[in-house]
C-alpha positions in Angstrom: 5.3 6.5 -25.0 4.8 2.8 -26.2 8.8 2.9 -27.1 9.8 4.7 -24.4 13.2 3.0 -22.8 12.7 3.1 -18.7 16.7 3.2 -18.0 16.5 6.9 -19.8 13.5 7.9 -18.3 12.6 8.5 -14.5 9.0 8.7 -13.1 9.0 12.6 -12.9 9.6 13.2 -16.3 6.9 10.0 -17.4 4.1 11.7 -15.1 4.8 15.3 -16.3 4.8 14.5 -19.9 1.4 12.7 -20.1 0.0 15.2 -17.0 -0.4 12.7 -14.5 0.3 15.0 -12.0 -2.1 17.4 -12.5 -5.8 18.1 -12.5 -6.1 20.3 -15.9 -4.8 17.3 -18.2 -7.9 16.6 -19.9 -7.8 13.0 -18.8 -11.0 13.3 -16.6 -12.9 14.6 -20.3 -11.6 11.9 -21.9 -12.3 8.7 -19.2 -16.0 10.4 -19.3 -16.0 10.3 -23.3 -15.1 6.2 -23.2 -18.2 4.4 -25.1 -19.0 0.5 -24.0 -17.7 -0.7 -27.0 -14.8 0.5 -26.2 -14.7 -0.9 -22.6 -16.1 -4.3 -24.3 -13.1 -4.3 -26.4 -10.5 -3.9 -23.2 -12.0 -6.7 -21.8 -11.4 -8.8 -24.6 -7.6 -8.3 -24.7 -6.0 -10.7 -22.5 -6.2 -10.4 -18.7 -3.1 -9.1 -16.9 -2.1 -7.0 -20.1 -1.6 -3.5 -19.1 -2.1 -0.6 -21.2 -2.8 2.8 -21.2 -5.2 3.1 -22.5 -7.1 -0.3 -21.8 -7.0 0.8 -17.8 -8.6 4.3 -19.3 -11.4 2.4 -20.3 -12.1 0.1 -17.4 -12.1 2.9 -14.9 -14.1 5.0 -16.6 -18.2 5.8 -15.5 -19.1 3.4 -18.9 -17.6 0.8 -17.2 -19.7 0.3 -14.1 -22.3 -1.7 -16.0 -19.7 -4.2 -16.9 -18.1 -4.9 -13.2 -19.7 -8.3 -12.6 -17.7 -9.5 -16.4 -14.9 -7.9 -14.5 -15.3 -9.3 -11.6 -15.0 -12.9 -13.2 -12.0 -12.3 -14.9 -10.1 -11.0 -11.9 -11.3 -13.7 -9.6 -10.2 -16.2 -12.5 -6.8 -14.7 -13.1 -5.8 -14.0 -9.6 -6.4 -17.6 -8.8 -4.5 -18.8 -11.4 -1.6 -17.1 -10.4 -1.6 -16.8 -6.9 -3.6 -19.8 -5.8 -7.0 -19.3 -3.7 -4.9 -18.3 -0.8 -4.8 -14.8 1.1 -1.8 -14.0 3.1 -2.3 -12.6 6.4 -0.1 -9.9 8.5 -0.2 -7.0 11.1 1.6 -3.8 11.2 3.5 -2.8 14.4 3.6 1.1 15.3 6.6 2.0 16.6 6.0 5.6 17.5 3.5 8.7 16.8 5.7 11.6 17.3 6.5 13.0 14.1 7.5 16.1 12.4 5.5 16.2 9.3 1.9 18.2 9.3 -0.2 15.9 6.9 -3.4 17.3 7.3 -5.4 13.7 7.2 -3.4 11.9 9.7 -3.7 11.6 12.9 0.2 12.0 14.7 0.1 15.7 12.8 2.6 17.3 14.6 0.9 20.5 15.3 -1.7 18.3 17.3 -1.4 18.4 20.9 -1.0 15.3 22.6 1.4 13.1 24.6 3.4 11.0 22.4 4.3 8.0 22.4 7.3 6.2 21.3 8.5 2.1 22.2 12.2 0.9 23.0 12.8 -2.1 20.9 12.2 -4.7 24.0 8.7 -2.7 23.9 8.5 -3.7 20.6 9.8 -6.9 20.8 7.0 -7.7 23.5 4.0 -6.4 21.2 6.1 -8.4 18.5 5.9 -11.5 20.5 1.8 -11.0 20.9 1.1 -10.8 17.2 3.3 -14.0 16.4 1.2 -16.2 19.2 -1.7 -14.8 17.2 -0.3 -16.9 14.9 1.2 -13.9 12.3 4.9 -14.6 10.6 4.3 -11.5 8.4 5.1 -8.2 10.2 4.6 -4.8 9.1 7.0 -2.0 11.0 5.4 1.1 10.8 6.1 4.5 11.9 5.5 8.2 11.9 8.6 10.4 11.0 10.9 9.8 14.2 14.0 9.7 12.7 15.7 10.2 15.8 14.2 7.6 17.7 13.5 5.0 14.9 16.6 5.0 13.4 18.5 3.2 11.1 20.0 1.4 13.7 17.1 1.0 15.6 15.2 -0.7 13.0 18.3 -3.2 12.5 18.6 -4.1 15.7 15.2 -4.7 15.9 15.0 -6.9 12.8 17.8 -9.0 14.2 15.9 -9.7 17.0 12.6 -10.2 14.6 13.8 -12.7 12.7 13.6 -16.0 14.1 10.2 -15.0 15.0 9.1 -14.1 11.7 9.5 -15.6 8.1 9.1 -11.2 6.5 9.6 -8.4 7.8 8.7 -5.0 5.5 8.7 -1.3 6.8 6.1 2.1 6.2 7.7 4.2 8.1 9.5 7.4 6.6 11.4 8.2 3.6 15.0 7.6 3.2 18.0 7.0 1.5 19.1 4.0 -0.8 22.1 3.5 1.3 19.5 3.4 4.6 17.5 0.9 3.0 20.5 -1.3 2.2 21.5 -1.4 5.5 18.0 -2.5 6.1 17.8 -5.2 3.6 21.2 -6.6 5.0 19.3 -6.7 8.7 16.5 -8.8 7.3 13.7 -6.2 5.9 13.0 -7.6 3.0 9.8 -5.0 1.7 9.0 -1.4 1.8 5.7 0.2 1.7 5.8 3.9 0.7 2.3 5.9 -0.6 2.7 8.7 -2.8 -0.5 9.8 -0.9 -1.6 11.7 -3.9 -0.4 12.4 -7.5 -1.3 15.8 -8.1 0.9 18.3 -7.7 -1.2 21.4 -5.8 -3.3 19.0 -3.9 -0.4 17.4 -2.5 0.8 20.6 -1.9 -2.2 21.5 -0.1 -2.3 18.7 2.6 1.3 18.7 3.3 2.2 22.2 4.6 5.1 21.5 6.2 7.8 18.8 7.0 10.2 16.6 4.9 7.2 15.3 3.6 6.1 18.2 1.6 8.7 17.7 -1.0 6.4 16.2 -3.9 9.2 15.3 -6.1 11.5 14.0 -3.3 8.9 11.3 -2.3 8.1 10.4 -5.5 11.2 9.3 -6.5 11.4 6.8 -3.1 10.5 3.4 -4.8 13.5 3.9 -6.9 15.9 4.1 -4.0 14.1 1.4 -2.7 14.5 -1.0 -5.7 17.8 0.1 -6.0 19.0 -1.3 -2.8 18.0 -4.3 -3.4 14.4 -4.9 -1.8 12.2 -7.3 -3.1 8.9 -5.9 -2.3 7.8 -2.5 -2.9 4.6 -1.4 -2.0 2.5 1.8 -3.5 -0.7 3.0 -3.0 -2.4 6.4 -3.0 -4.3 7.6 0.3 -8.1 7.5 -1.8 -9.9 10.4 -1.0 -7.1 13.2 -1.4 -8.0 13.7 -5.2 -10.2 11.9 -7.8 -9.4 8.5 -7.5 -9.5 7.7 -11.7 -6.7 10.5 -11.9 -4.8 8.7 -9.0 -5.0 5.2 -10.6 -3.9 6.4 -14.0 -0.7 7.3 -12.0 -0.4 4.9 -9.8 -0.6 2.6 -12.6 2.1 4.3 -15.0 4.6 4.1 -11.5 4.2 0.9 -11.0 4.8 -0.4 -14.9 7.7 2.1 -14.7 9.0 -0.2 -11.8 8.2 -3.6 -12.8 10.0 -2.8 -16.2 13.1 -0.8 -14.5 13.8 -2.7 -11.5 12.0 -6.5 -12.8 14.3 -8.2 -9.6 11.6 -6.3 -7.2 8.0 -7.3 -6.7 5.5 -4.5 -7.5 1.9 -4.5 -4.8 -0.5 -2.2 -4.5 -2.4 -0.8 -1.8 -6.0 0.4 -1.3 -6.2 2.9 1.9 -9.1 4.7 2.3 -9.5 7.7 4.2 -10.5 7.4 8.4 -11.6 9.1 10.8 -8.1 10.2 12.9 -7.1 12.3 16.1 -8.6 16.1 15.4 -8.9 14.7 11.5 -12.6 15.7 10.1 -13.9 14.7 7.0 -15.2 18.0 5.9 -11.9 19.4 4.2 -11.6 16.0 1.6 -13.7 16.7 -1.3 -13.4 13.2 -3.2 -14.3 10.8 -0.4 -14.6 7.3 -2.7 -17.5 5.4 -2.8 -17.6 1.4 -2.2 -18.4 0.7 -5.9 -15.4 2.8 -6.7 -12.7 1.2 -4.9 -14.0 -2.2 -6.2 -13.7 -1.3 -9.8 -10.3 0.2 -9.0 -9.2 -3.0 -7.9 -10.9 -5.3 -10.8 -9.0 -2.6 -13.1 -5.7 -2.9 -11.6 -5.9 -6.6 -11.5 -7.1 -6.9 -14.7 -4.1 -4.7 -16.2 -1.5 -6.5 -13.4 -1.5 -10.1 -13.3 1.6 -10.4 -10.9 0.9 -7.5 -8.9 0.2 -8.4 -5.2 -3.2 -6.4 -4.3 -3.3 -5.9 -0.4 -6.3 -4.4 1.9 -6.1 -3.2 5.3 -8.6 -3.3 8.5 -9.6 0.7 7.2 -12.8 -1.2 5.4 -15.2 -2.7 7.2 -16.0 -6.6 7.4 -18.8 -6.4 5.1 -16.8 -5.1 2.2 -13.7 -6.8 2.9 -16.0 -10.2 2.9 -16.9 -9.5 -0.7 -13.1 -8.4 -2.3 -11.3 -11.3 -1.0 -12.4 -12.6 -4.4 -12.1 -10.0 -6.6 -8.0 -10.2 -6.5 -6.7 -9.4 -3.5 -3.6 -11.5 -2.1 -3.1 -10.3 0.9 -4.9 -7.9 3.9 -4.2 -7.3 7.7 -6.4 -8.5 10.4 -6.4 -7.9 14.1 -5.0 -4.7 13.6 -3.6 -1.8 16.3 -2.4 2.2 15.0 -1.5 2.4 17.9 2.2 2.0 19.3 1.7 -0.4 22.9 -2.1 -1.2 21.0 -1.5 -4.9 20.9 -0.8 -5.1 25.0 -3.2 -2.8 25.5 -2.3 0.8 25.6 -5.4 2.2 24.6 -4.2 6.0 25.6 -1.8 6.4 22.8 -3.2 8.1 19.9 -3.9 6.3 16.7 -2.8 7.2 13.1 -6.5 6.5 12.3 -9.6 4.1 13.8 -9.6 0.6 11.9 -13.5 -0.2 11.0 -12.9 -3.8 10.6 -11.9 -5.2 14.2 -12.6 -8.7 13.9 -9.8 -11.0 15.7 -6.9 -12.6 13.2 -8.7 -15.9 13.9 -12.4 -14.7 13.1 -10.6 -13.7 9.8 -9.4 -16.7 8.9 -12.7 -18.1 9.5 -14.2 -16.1 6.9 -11.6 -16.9 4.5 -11.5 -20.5 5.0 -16.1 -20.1 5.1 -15.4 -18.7 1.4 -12.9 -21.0 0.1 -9.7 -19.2 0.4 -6.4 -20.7 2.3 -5.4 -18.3 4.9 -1.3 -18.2 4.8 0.3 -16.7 7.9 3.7 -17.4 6.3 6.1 -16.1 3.4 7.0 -19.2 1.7 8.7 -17.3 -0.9 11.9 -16.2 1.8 12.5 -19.9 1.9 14.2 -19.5 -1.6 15.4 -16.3 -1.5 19.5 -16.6 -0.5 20.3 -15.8 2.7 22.1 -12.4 3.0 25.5 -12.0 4.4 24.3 -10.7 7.5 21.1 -13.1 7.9 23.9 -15.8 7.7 
């Protein structure tokens, strides 16, 4: 696989022939079998390299006795490429109705409640909230209302955005490379799109039914997105679905597939935890992720990805997201609604899941600034990116 050329290769075929996407691989045997010298010895190759094999070893259980070396390489490496500065941004819900039946979410569309759903002066007005906030990063998220969150909706949305905000992205549903063009030339610069889980069956198994439940289909999504031209692509795995050393092995091989096919796009990663959601309990998820895990699968994947952006939500809770802010993350929300109206106070409409960290954007900041870090409520980078034709 070390010569393989990405342009005559696609992710499905990459994840299939090392069994990425599957439980019975014998990868779980083999991250169990990895010795400390061997871990030592991935820890001496030079920080950002990625490798197979070198990831292997620093997620594996012989590992965990070496996470405060880790820790001091990440820190040291992610300031040295990205500054001691933590961007800040919010998401905007823009409706819950949807037509897929994740089992782990909370706008399931077999539940029963009243749905909710904002015209674009609606969201325009929550927009306006989270800007006096101080926010000039927006996240537009949705459930999968393609008939109300359109194409066209979204665009004219973004128009109306973009004075008021120096990025806009998207994490809404899937779509089409054409679709995200169309977006791109409207302003959205960045797409956000979870694989949720890796494994075949047990993807299978928590998406019964909807356009969602097309494994292959949604894998393929980053591709369309880099191939229409976006310059951030976001991926992440919803932790908690399947074993989360399986799921970073994967995640890891999708993202080096990207950053070497489509090099014009940035590559982040995400770290969303499972939540407590609307008629969501926690009884049916059998690899719920300890706090010690998710921080060694961020000192990994910083370790193996110098450039990669590493971003954390409001789904952890203050205390732990007090402590990664230095272990390589460059960017988390704060302040945040699930809501759509939450930001003008709609409380009634149902949320995709309950936030655990619901400190205020400034009491953020705070802590950041209390620890060292420059809190940066703006994109700088759009101020060198060339205007599109229709930004013009």
């Amino acid at each position: 696989m070390n010569s393989t050329k990405y342009d005559d290769y696609d992710i499905l075929s990459l994840l299939r022939e090392k069994g990425l996407d599957k439980v019975e691989s014998g990868w779980l045997e083999r991250i169990e079998a990895v010795r400390c010298d061997q871990v030592e010895r991935a820890l001496t190759e030079p920080a950002g390299f990625y490798r197979f094999e070198r990831l292997l070893a620093l997620i594996s259980p012989a590992a965990e006795g070496y996470l405060e070396e880790m820790a001091r390489q990440a820190r040291r490496l992610t300031w040295q490429r990205f500054g001691r500065t933590i961007r800040l941004y919010a998401p905007l819900y823009l409706s819950n109705r949807c037509i897929n039946s994740c089992l782990y979410c909370g706008f399931n569309c077999t539940s029963e409640f009243r749905r909710t759903r904002l015209t674009v002066d609606e969201a325009v007005a929550e927009a306006e909230i989270i800007a006096s906030e101080g926010f000039r990063d927006l996240l537009l998220v949705s459930s999968e209302d393609r008939e109300w969150v359109s194409v066209d909706y979204l665009s004219e949305l973004a128009r109306r955005l973009r004075e008021m905000f120096s990025s806009l992205a998207i994490e809404i549903y899937q779509m089409e490379q054409d679709d995200y063009a169309a977006l791109f030339g409207s302003g959205i610069e960045g797409v956000t799109i979870y694989q949720e889980t890796y494994q075949r069956e047990i993807y299978r198994r928590f998406h019964p039914a909807g356009p969602k439940a097309d494994y292959e289909r949604r894998l393929i999504g980053p591709d369309s997105i880099a191939g229409a031209g976006m310059r951030e692509i976001g991926l992440g795995a919803l932790l908690g679905l399947a074993n989360w050393q399986l799921e970073t092995l994967a995640l890891a091989e999708h993202a080096h597939y990207l950053m070497k096919r489509y090099w014009q796009s940035h590559v982040s990663f995400s770290f969303p935890r499972l939540r407590p959601a609307f008629e969501v309990g926690r009884s049916q998820f059998e690899h719920l992720m300890s706090d010690t895990q998710l921080v060694q699968m961020i000192l990994a994947l910083r370790l193996c990805f110098a450039d990669a952006g590493l971003v954390l939500s409001t789904r952890e809770s203050p205390r732990l997201r007090d402590r990664l802010v230095k272990l390589g993350i460059t960017k988390m929300s704060a302040g945040s609604r699930t809501n759509p109206g939450g930001y003008s106070g709609h409380e009634e409409a149902v949320k995709q899941f309950e936030v655990d960290d619901t400190r205020t954007p400034g009491e953020v900041a705070r802590m950041l600034r209390g620890q060292g870090l420059e809190p940066v409520w703006k994109d700088w980078d759009c101020g060198y990116i060339e205007e599109t034709p229709a930004a013009k």
